[in-house]
C-alpha positions as CSV (number, residue, x, y, z in Angstrom):
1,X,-33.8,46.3,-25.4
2,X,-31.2,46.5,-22.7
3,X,-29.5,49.6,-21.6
4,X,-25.7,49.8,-21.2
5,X,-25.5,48.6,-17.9
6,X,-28.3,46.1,-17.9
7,X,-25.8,44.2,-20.8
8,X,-22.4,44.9,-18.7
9,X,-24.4,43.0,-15.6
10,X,-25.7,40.8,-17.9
11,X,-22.7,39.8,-19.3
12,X,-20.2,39.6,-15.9
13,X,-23.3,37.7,-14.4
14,X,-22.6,34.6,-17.4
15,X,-19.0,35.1,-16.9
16,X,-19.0,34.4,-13.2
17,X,-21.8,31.8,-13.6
18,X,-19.1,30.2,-16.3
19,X,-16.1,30.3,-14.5
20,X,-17.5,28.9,-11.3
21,X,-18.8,26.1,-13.0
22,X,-15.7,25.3,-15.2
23,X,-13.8,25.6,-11.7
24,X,-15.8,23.5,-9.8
25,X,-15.6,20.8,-12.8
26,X,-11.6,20.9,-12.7
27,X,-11.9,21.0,-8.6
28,X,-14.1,18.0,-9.1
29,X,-11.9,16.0,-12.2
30,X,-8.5,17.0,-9.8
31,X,-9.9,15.0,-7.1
32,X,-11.2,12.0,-8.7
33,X,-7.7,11.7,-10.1
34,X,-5.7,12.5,-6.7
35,X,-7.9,10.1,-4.8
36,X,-7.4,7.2,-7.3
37,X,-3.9,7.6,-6.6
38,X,-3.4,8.5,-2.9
39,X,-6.2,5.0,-1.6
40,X,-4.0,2.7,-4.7
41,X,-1.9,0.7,-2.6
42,X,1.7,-0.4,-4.2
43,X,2.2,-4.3,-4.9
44,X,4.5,-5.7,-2.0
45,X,8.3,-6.6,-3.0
46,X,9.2,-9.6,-4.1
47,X,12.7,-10.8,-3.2
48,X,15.2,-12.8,-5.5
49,X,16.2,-14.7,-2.3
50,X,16.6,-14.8,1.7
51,X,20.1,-12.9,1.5
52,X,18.0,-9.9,0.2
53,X,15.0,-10.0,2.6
54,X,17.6,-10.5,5.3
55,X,18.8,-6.9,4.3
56,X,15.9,-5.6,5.2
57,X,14.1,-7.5,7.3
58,X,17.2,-9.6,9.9
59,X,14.2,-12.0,11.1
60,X,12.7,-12.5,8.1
61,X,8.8,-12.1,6.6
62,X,6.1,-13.7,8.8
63,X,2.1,-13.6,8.5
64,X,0.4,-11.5,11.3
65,X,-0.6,-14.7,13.5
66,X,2.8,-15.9,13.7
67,X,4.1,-15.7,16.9
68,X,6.9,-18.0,17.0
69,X,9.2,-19.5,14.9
70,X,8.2,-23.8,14.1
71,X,11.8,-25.5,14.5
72,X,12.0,-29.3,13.4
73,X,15.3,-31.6,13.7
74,X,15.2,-35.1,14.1
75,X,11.7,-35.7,13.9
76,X,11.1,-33.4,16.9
77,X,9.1,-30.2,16.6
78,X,10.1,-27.4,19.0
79,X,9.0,-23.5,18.9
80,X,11.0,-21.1,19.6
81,X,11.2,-17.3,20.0
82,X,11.5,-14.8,16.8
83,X,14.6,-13.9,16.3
84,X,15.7,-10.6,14.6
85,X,13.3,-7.8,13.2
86,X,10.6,-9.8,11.7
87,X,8.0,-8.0,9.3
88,X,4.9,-9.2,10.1
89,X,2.8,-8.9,6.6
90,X,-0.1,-11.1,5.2
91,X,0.4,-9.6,1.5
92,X,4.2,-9.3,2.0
93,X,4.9,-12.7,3.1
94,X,2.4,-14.5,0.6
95,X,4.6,-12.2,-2.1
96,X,7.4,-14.3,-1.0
97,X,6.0,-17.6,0.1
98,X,8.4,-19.7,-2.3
99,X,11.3,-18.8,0.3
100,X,9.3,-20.7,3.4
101,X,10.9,-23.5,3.5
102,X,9.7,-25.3,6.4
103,X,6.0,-23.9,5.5
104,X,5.4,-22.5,9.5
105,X,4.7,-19.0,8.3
106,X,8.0,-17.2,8.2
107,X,9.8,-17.3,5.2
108,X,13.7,-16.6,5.5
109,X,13.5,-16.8,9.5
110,X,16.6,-17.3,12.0
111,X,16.3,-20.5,13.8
């Protein structure tokens, strides 16, 4: 049989032991959520046409390796220098491939 203050201890000793467990479970469930959501990346914008990514971006939406812009008139190819601010983006430009138009890796560029 326990005395008084053998139970008290007793007792407090499974409360502690309790609480520290249920907080390290919600510390625990807290982060599991919090991570999920802070290393989910958001889907890149699509655009309804060049007007609209010219908004944002003057030069347009280019891959990373594009370094200058493919020009063809006439049946001759020239390069020339980007032009405006140009957002270079592998998963942003392939969001809005459609609007390439000459297929040289910059969709809605300034020529």
């Amino acid at each position: 049989m326990l005395t008084y203050p053998q139970a008290v201890n007793l007792t407090r000793s499974r409360l502690v032991r309790s609480l520290g467990i249920a907080a390290a479970t919600t510390a625990l469930a807290a982060s599991v959520v919090l991570g999920g959501a802070s290393t989910a990346q958001a889907a890149p914008t699509v655009y309804k046409n060049c007007t609209a990514v010219q908004k944002v971006y003057s030069g347009g939406i280019a891959k990373k390796s594009v370094t200058k812009n493919k020009v063809t008139s006439k049946g001759k190819t020239t390069y020339r220098a980007l032009k405006g601010t140009v957002k270079k983006d592998d998963a942003l430009y392939n969001a809005n491939k459609k609007m390439d138009a000459d297929a040289d890796g910059i969709a809605c560029e300034k020529s």
